[in-house]
C-alpha positions in Angstrom: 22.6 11.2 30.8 22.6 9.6 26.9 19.9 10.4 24.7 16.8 8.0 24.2 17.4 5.4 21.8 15.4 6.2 18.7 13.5 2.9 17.0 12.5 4.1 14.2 14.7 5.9 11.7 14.5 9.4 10.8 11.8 10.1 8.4 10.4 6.5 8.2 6.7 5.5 9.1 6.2 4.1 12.4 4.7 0.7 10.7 6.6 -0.4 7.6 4.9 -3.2 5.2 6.6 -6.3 4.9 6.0 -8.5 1.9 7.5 -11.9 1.7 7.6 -13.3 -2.0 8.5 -16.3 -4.0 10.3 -13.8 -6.7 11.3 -10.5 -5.1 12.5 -9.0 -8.2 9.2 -9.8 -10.0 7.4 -7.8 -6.7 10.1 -4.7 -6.9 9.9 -4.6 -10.5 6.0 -4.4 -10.3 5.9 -1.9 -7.9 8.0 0.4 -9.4 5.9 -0.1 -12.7 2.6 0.3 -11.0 3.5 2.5 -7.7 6.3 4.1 -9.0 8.6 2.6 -6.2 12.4 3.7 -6.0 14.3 1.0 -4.6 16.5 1.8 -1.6 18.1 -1.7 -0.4 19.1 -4.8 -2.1 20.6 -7.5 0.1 21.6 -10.9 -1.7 21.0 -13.9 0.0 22.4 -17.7 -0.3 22.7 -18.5 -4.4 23.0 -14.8 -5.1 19.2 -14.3 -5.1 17.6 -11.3 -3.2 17.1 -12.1 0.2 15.8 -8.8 1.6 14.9 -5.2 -0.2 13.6 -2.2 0.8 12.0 0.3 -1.7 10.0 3.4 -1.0 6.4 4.6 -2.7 6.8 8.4 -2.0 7.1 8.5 1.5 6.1 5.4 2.5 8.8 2.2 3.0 7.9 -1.3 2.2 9.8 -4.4 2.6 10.1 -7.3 0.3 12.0 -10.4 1.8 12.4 -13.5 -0.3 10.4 -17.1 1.5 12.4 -19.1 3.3 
């Protein structure tokens, strides 16, 4: 018999934030000024802008998607 899929990855919260933003580098850059974030993820989306990041604030992960 396989193993349970697990949801959640290992060491992640079971509810992760998700902000959506008109300038995600403005968001990322502020939390890691005010926080102390660490950014994890960076994915570019259409015109080379970020379309989806992931950054942590100690333990916790939070993610910032761009509006569309």
């Amino acid at each position: 018999m396989s193993e349970p899929h697990k949801g959640v990855p290992e060491g992640a919260s079971a509810v992760i934030p998700r902000l959506f933003c008109r300038d995600p580098v403005a968001e990322i850059e502020f939390c890691a000024a005010t926080f102390g974030a660490e950014e994890q993820v960076r994915r570019p989306g259409a015109a080379g802008k970020i379309a989806h990041a992931l950054i942590t604030i100690g333990p916790a992960m939070v993610m910032i998607e761009s509006e569309w």
